[in-house]
N, C-alpha and C positions, 0 to 999 in steps of 0.2 A: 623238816628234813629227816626225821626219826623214822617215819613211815616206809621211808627210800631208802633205808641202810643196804636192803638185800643185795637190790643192783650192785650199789659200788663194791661190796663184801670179794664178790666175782670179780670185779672191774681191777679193783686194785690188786687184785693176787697176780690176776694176768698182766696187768703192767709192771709191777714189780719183778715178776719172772725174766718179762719183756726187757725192760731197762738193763737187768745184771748181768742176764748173758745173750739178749739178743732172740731169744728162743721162750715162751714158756714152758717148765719145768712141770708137766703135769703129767703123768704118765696113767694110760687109759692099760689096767689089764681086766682080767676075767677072774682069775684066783689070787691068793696069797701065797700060795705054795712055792717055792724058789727063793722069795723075794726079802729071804731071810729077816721077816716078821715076825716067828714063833716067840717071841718076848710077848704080844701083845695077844697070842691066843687063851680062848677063854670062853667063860659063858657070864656075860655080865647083864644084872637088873635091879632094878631099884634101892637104891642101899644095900648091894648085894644080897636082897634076900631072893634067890630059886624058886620061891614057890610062889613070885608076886611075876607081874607083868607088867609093859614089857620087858622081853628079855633078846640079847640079840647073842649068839652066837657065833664067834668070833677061830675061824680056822683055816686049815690051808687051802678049802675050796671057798673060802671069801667070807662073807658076812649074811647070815641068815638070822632075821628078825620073826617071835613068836610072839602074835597079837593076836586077843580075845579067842585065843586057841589055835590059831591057824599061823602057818611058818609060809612066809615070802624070802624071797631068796634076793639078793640084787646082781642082774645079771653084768652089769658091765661097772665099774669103780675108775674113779679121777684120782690119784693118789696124787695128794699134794707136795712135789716133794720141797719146792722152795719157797714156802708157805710164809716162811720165816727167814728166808734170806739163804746165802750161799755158804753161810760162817757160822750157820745154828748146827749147836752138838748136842741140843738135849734129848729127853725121851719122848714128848709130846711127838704126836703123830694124826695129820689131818687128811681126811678124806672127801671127797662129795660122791656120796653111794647112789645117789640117782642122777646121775649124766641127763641130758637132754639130747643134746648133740656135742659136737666140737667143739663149739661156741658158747656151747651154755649149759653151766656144772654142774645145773638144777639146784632144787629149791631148799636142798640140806646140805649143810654143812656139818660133820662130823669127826670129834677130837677123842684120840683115845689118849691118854696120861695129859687128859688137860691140867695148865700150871705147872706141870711136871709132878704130878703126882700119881705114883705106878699103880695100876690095877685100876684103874676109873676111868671113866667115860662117857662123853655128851653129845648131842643132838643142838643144835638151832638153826633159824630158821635163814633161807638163802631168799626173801621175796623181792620182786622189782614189783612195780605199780601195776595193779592191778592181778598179780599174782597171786595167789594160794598152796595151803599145802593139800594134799592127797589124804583122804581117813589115816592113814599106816602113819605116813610122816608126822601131821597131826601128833598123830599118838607117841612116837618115839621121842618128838620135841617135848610135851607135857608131862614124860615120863623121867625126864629128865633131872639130874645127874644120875650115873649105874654105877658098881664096882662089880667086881669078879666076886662070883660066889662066893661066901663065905669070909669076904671082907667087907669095908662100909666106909662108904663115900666121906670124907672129911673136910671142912673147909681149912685154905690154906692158912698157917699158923698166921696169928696176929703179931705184927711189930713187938719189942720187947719192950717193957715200960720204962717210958723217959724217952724213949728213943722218937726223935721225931721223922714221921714218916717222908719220905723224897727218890726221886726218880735215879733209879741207877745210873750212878757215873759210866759215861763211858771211855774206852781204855783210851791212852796216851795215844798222841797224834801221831801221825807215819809221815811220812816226807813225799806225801804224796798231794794232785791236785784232787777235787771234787769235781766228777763229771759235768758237761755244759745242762743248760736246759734243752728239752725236745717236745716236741708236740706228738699225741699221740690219738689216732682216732679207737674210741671202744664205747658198746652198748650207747650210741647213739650220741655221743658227748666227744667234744673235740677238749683235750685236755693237753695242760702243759705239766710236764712233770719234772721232776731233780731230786738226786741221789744226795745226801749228807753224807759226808763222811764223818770218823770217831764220833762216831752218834747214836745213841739209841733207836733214832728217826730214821725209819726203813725208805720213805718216801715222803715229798710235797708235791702236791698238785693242785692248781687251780684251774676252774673250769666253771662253766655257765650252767645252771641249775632253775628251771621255771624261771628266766628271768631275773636271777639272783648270782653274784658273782660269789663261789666258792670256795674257801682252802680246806684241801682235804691232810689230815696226816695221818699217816700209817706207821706203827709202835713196834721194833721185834720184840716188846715184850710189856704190860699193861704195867704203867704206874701206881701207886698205895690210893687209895679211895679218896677223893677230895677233888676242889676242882684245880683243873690245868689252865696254866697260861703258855702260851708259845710266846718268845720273846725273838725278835732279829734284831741287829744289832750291827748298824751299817757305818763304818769309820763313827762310834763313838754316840750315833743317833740310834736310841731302840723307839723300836714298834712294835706295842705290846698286842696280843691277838688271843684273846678269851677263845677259850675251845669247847665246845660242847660232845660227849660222845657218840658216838656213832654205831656202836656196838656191845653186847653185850661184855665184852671178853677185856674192854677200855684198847683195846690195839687202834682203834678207826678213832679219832678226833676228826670235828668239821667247825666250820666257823663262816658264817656268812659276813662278808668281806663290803658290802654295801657301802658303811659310814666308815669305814677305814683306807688310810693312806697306803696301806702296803703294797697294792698292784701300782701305782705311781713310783714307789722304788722300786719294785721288781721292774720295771720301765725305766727305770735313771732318771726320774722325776723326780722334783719336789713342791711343795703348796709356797717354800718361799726361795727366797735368792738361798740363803745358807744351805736349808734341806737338797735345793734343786742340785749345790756346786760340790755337795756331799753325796747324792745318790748319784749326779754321772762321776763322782770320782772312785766308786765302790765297784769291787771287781769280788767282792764276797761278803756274805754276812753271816756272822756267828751267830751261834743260836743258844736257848735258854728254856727249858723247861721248869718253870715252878722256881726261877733263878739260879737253876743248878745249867752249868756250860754244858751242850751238849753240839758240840763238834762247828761246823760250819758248810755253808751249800755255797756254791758257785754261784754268781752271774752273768757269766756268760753265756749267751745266746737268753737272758732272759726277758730284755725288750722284745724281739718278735715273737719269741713263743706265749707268754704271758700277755700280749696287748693279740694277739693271734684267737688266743681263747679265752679272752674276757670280753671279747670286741665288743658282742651283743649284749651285755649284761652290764658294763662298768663304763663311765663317763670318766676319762681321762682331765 
């Protein structure tokens, strides 16, 4: 599935944009000038050192990249604006500088104050199957992380010692429901998806993969290094769900869903009398990262949309 990240990288921003407010939030301009940026103006390259390469220059006529001597410009930019949801207030800021078309945000993905760390700046890679980068891109990826002249890229500080590492809490519950499930068609994949609320969990989606039944999850924000479990948690039955990542950045989690029950509850199903008289009595399941609570997702509407797109992949 490692190979395939690119696609969904794209897939999931657009559906995520899609789901919050009905619109994806991508806004196509040609400059930065207006678009009160100048926080992120600069000239940034390799550990901020100016006399190495690449270097990309960063101003209010947009973003010009200078490789093996020679400056490319990018004429049209995907500004990601709800990259991260409708409720992010940090300083990271994502873009896709080589558009393809409307449809497709091309092959780079790029983070200025990735982590939230100011002055710094990255490159990776946007590929679906059988895609490739371009010499330029290539190189902007490989040259990867930059900071503004005259500072130097850092990694982000280590947990304090004793401290054991875990996935941010998220805030106190609102008296609010969790959106239903939906079906949605993108990049060639009929996928069901749902919104968590007080959760870290931007999105779940399951969907049919080479003949492989799915769960994708989408993070606003990368857990401490180690591995993940997704836990559901249906009237007092968990289904624990091993996650592998999907991205470099830890936001994308995927888990091939094959030898697992969990599209059987996502269905109101169960393998016996108790499971089966507990999963059609569940109208929600809370959720659990790494066993830390992280909010809960709706049921409803998740029999047709979940048995809708696992139809081809999963044996009920």
């Amino acid at each position: 599935m490692h190979t395939r990240q690119a696609c969904w990288y794209a897939l999931w921003f657009a559906l995520a944009a899609l789901v919050a407010t009905g619109a994806a939030h991508a806004l196509t301009i040609k400059r930065l000038e207006g678009q009160d940026l100048q926080d992120i103006y600069g000239t940034y390259a390799p550990h901020g050192d100016c006399q190495r390469e690449p270097r990309i220059l960063v101003d209010g006529s947009g973003f010009t990249y200078r490789v093996a001597g020679k400056d490319t410009r990018s004429s049209t930019i995907e500004w990601a604006l709800s990259y991260m949801g409708q409720d992010y207030r940090g300083i990271s800021r994502w873009f896709f500088p080589f558009p393809v078309s409307d449809d497709d945000f091309g092959r780079v993905l790029m983070t200025i104050n990735p982590d939230e760390r100011p002055g710094t700046l990255k490159f990776e890679p946007n590929l679906g199957p059988g895609q490739s980068l371009s010499p330029l891109q290539a190189a902007l990826v490989r040259g990867s992380p930059y900071a503004k002249c005259g500072m130097q890229a850092t990694p982000a500080p280590p947990p304090k010692s004793g401290a054991a590492p875990a996935v941010p809490v998220a805030p106190p519950p609102e008296a609010s429901a969790a959106p239903a499930w939906q079906t949605r068609n993108a990049a060639g994949h009929l996928l069901a998806m749902a919104v968590p609320i007080d959760s870290v969990i931007k999105t779940l989606s399951v969907f049919c993969d080479q003949g492989k039944p799915v769960l994708a999850m989408l993070l606003k924000m990368h857990p401490p290094a180690g591995p993940v479990t997704l836990t559901f948690v249906f009237r007092g039955w968990t289904v624990n769900v091993p996650m592998a990542p999907g991205n470099r950045d830890g936001t994308l989690w995927l888990a091939d869903l094959s030898r697992s029950e969990l599209p059987q509850w996502l269905a109101h199903r169960g393998r016996d009398a108790t499971r089966d008289k507990l999963a059609r009595l569940s109208t929600e399941s809370f959720l659990r990262i790494n066993g830390t609570t992280q909010g809960e997702v709706s049921l409803k509407d998740s029999t047709a949309a979940t048995r809708a797109a696992l139809s081809g992949c999963y044996r009920y």
